[in-house]
N, C-alpha and C positions, 0 to 999 in steps of 0.2 A: 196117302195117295201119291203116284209117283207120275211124271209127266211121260217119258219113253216108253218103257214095257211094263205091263202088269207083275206083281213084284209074287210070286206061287207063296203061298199061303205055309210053306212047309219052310221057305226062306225068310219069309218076312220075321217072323221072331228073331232067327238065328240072326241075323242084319242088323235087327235093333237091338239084342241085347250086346253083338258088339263094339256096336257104337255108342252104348251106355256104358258100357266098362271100359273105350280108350278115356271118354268125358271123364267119367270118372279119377279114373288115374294120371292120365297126361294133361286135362283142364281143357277146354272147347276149344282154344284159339289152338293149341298144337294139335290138335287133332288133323289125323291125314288121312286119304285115301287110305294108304300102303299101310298105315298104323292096324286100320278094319279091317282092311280084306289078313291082314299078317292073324289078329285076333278071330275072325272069323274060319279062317283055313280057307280060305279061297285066294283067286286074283284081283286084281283090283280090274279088270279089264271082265270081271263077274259084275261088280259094284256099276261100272260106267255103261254096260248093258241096261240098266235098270233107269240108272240117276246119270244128268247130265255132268255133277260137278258137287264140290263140298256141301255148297250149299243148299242144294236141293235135297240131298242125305242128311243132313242135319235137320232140315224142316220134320224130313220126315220122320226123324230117332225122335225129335221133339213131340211130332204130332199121335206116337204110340203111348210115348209116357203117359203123355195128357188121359188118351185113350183109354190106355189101364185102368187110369184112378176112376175115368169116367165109366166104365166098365162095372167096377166094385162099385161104385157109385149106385148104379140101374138097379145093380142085384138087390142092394141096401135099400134104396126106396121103398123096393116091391112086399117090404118085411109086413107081420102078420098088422101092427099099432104103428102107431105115429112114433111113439116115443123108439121103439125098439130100431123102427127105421131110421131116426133121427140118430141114435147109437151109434148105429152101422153104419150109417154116412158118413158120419166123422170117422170114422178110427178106421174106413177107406180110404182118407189121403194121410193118417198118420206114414211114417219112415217107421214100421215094427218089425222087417225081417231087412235080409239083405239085397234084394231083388227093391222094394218099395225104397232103402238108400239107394240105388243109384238111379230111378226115378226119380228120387227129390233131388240128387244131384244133376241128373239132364234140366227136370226143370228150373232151377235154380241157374246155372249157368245160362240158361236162354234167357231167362229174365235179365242177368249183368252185359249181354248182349245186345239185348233189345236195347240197353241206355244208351247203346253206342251206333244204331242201325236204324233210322225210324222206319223204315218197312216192317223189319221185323220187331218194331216196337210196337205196330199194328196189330202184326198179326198174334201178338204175345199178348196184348191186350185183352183183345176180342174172345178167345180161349180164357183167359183168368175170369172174364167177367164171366161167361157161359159156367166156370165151376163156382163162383160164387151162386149161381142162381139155384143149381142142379143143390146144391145146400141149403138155401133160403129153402126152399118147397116145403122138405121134411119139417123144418124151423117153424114155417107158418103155418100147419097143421097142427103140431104139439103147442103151438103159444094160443090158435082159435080154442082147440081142446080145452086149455087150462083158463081161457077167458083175462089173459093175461097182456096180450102185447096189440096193439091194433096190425094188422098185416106189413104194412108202408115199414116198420120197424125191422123186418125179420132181414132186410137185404143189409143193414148197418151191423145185424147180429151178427149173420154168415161172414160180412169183412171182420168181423173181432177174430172169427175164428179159425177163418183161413191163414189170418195172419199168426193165431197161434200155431199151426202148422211150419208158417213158412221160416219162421224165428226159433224155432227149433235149434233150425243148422247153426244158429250165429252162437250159441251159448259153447261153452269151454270145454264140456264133454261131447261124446260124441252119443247123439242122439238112440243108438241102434242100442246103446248099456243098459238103459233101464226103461225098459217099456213100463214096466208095472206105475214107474210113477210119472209119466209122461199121459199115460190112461188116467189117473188120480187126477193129475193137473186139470185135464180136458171137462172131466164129469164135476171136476169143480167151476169153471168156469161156466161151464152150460147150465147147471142147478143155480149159478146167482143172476146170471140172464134171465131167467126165466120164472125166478122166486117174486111170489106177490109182496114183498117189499124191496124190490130192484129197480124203483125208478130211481134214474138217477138223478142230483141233487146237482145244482150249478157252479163246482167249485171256480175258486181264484184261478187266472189265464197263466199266473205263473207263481215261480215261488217266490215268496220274501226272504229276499239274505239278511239276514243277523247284521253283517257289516261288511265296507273292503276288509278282503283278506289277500294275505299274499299270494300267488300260484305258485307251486313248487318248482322249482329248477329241474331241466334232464339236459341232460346231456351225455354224448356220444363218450366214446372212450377216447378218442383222439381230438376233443374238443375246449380242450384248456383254454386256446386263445381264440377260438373261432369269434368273428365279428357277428353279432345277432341278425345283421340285416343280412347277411350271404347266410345263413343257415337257416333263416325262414324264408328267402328265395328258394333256394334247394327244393324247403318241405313243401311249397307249394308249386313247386316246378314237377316233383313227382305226383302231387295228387292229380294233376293237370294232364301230364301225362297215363295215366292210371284211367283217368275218366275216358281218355278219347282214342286210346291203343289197347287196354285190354292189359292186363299185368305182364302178360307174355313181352308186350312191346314198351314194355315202361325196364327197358336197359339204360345203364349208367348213360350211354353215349346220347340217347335219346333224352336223358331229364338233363345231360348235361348241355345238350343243344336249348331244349325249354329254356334251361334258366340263363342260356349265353356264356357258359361256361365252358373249363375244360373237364375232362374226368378225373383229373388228377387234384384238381380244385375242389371236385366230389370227395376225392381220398383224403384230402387233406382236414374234413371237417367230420367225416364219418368214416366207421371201419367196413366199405364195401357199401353193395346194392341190400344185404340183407338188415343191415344197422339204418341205413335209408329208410327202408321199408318201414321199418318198426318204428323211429321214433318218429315219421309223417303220422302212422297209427297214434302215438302216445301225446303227441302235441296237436294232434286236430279231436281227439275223446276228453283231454285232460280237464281243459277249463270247463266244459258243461258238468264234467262228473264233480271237478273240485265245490263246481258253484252249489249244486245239490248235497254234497257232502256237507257244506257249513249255512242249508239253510232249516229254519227253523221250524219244525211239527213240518214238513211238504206233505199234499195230497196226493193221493195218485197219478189225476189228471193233472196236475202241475209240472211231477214230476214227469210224467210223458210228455206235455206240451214242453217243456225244456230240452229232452231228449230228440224231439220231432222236429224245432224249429228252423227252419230250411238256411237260416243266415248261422245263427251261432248253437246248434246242437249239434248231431253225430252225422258226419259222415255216411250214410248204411252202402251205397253202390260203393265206395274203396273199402268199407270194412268187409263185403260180399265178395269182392275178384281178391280179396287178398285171401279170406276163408277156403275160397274154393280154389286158389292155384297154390295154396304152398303146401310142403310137407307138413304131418303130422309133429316133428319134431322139428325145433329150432326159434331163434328170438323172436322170428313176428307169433309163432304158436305161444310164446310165452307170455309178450306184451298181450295179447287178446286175450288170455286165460286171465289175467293181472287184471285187465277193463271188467271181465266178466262178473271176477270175485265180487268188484268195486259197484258194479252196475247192481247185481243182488243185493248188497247192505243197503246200498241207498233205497231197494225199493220195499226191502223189508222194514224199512222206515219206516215209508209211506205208508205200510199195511198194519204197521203193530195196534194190536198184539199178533194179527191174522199170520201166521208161518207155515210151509211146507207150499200145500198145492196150490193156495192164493198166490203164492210168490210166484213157484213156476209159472204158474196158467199167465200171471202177468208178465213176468220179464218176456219170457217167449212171445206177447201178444204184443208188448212194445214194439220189438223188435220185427215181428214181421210186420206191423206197420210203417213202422221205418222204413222197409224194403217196398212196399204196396208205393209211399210217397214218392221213393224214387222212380218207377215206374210210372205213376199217372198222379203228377202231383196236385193238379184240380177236381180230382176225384172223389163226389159230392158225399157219395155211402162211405167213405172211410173218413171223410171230415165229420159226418153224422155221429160216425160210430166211436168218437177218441172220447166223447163225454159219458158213455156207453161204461167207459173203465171204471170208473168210481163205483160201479156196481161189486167189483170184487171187493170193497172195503167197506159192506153196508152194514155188514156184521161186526166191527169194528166197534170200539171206542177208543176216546181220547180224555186224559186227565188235563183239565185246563189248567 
């Protein structure tokens, strides 16, 4: 909806999809008028006809994506059975062509927007909860069907599996390469939800480490003698910045103002904003990954409640603005492909002997829970739904 003139039904596509391709390419916060109306083939003085200013164009690029998926959605409900409808619900907000990427990229960068806007932390809200429900439906139909889940359940189901959706993007490939097993992953996840031996069982809140162990050393290239307390000032000078400008505004001069410094004081402990970047990534992932790496038999849920925990697990809002603003090549791409590898072993851990679609359907499900906390962190169905996980490990055994 647009507040000025009614937007002709022959523009409104063209409008949104190129303000889905600057997002895309140039990342939300550079996004301009003059970027759209240039990608569009129009003026921009067409655009402020319609929309009073950025922000009202944005809502609205935002409030088509939604649209779409909720669109395929309707179609999907209306299918002949529950179950078939349940199919086609999900694999309407999967990312399977190139059109649905950069839908999950508009929505995806509204979401790392909204941490930074509580207006439109509102209205992001209120839209994610409305497609969790628009999923529950189909959910509680196939679970009354099968005499399996009591209704009250199916809204913590739909969080698991939205969130597998949304954690997609965070993993090291790029989501659009392999459909065929990103479908596998899905129909495995949804079959152990819904299998008559999938309650799930009360593991331990965390894991038991074996013993101290040491953390590995990183360090920058031009970091021989840097003093430990200016170089984790730095790192948290930028994550600081990062959370409250958006990546676009986390420049040397701004994390060098954060942390009281000069830029040059910057140069002297790291090589530039990109070596910055990356090791804030590698020393705020390291120790929750180290600490799962050396702990003993972890459960799933352990290992997720480790990953999740808002004091000492992951980051997911700075791991999300850095995914979504940097190029496909270069060291923060590398460091996050390095985390990725690291984050699969550890949870092929937790799964064995279970390998392939167990793993994906979980790593991806961690991880857009991750994202789900940073947006609504007292959010009662995705708190319901974290013990939810131990269901992809039911099929499972352990040699004591």
């Amino acid at each position: 909806m647009t507040s000025r003139h009614d937007l002709p039904d022959d523009r409104r596509a063209m409008v949104a999809r190129a303000t889905w391709a600057v997002i895309e390419r140039e990342g939300l916060e550079q996004t301009s008028l003059r970027k759209i109306a240039d990608e569009a083939g129009c003026s921009t003085g067409v655009l402020t006809h319609y929309f009073r200013d950025k922000r009202e164009l944005m809502r609205f690029a935002f409030d088509q994506a939604v649209a779409a998926v909720e669109t395929r959605l309707d179609r999907a409900i209306g299918a002949a059975t529950s179950a078939l409808a349940l199919q086609a619900a999900l694999e309407a907000t999967l990312p399977l062509d190139r059109t649905r990427d950069m839908e999950t990229v508009v929505y995806l960068s509204f979401m790392t927007s909204s941490l930074r806007h509580e207006g439109s932390a509102g209205h992001f809200r209120e839209r994610f909860h409305q497609w969790r429900h628009l999923i529950a439906d189909p959910l509680r139909k196939v679970a009354e069907e099968r005499g399996m889940r009591p209704a009250p359940q199916t809204v913590p189901f739909a969080e698991l599996l939205l969130a597998f959706q949304d954690g997609l993007f965070l993993r090291a490939t790029r989501q659009s390469a392999d459909n065929n097993r990103i479908l596998e992953a899905m129909s495995y996840l949804v079959d152990r939800l819904l299998a008559p031996d999938a309650e799930p069982v009360q593991p331990p809140l965390a894991p038991t480490a074996i013993g101290p162990t040491p953390l590995p050393a990183s360090h920058s290239a031009g970091d021989v003698a840097s003093p430990p307390d200016r170089r984790a000032a730095l790192i948290e000078a930028t994550r600081e910045v990062v959370h409250r400008s958006g990546l676009a505004g986390a420049t040397l001069r701004e994390i060098a103002r954060a942390a009281d410094c000069t830029t040059g004081a910057i140069r002297h402990h790291f090589d530039g904003r990109q070596d910055l970047l990356a090791q804030t990534i590698l020393e705020g992932c390291d120790p929750v990954l180290h600490r799962l790496e050396h702990t003993q038999a972890p459960t799933l849920h352990a290992t997720a409640a480790a990953l999740l925990d808002p004091v000492r697990g992951l980051d997911f809002h700075f791991l999300l603005a850095l995914r979504l603003g940097e190029p496909d090549e270069g060291p923060i791409r590398t460091v996050l492909a390095e985390l990725g590898h690291r984050l699969r072993a550890i949870i092929v851990t937790a799964l064995f002997p279970a390998t392939g679609p167990a793993v994906d359907a979980a790593t991806a499900t961690i991880l857009g829970l991750g994202l789900h906390q940073a947006i609504d962190p007292d959010d009662p169905h995705r708190a319901a739904a974290l013990p939810l996980l131990q269901t992809l490990a039911a099929t499972t055994s352990r040699v004591a």
